[in-house]
Every structure is written in structure tokens, then in C-alpha cells.
Phi, psi and omega in degrees: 000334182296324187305286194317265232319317202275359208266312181267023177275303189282350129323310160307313172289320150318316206281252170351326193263338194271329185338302212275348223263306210291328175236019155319127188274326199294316196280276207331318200280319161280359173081040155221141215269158164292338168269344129358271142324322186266323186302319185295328169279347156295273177350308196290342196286310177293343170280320178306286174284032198253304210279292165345288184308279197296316203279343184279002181259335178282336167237009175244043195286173218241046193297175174051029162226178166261081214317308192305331196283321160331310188303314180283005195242128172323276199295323184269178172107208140165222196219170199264153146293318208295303204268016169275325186242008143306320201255327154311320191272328168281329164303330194275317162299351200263291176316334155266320151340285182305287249252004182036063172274147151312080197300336176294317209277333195272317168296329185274320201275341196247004191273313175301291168341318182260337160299351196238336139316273103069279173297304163334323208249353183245310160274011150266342155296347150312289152329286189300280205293356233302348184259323152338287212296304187313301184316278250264316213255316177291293185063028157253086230275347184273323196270350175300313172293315158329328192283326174274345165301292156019265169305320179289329166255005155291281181322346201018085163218000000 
């Protein structure tokens, strides 16, 4: 259920990244294309929930299971931001490094990029998740059920 919440959270981020990418003077200039950008943000996704994936297992652990086996299981588990976006600033940094990209200017498009993901991706877990998600991260349980009345007749169900 966590993938569908990112897929238009990483839509957004895709949206946001060819904006800003596509009439850059520094990238025309340096030879780098929006498709480009985009491959490396494919690349950055699958490192990012690789990365994501191992620190939630690494500060959550499971006793008396098998992690390592855990790790590779669908249902359990879920994933870290933190180690999401640790294993995207090293990837991203290692990949401006080879191709000798301009790393501040490719870090600012893509940091922007992910603030405007970012929300996206919180209100849909709102959505999706909503009495799970509001509980775990607020732990304010009166005003969450207001927030889900809230919703529930903005939606009319």
C-alpha cells in the first residue's frame, strides 16, 4: 500500500524536475538533457527505497525473526524517509561526480523537486491511510477523528 501513495508523489516530483530542468542555462551548457534528469531520477528512486528499506530495518528491528528475510517480504515492514533521502543525497552526489555535472545546481533542482513531492506524498497517505497514517505521526487521537470526519464528507462516504 506504501508504493501506490509514492507513485504520484514521484509524479509530482517528475512534473517539478523536467520544469525546472528543461530551459536551464547552466545544464544547456554543460551538455545535460531533461532525459537525462530523468534517468538519474529513476536511478535515485530505486537507490532511495533500497536505502529507505535497510535503515527501517536497521532501527526497527524484528525480534526473534529473520530480518535479512523480512527485508525481501512485501508486507512487512515499511520504509524510513530518513533513509530515503540519505541514500538519494549520496547517490545523487556520486552521479554528479562521474558524469562532472554541476553538483550545487543539480542539488538545488532536485531538493526543490522533492518539497513539492513531498506534500503530495503526506497527503495521500492521509487519504489512503487515513486513520493508520494521522495516529502514528500526530498522536493527537480527538483531533484526528475530527480530521477524518473532515474528510469523509469532503469525499462523501
Amino acid at each position: 500500500m506504501q508504493i501506490i501513495i509514492l507513485i504520484p508523489a514521484f509524479l509530482a516530483f517528475l512534473y517539478t524536475l523536467y520544469k525546472l530542468v528543461k530551459d536551464d542555462y547552466i545544464f544547456i551548457r554543460k551538455n545535460v538533457s531533461a532525459e537525462s534528469m530523468f534517468d538519474t531520477s529513476f536511478i535515485l528512486a530505486v537507490v532511495s527505497i533500497f536505502t529507505s528499506r535497510i535503515l527501517y530495518f536497521l532501527f526497527n528491528p524484528i525480534p526473534h525473526k529473520n530480518n535479512i528475510i523480512l527485508f525481501f517480504t512485501a508486507g512487512q515492514g515499511g520504509f524510513s524517509l530518513l533513509g530515503a533521502v540519505v541514500g538519494a543525497m549520496i547517490a545523487l552526489y556520486a552521479i554528479g561526480r562521474y558524469k562532472k555535472w554541476p553538483i550545487g545546481r543539480l542539488f538545488d533542482f532536485f531538493a526543490l523537486a522533492f518539497s513539492v513531492a513531498l506534500p503530495v506524498g503526506l497527503l495521500c497517505t492521509a487519504v489512503f491511510l487515513r486513520d493508520y497514517a494521522l495516529c502514528l505521526h500526530l498522536g493527537n487521537v480527538d483531533g484526528i477523528n475530527n480530521s477524518i470526519k473532515a474528510i469523509d464528507e469532503v469525499l462523501g462516504q
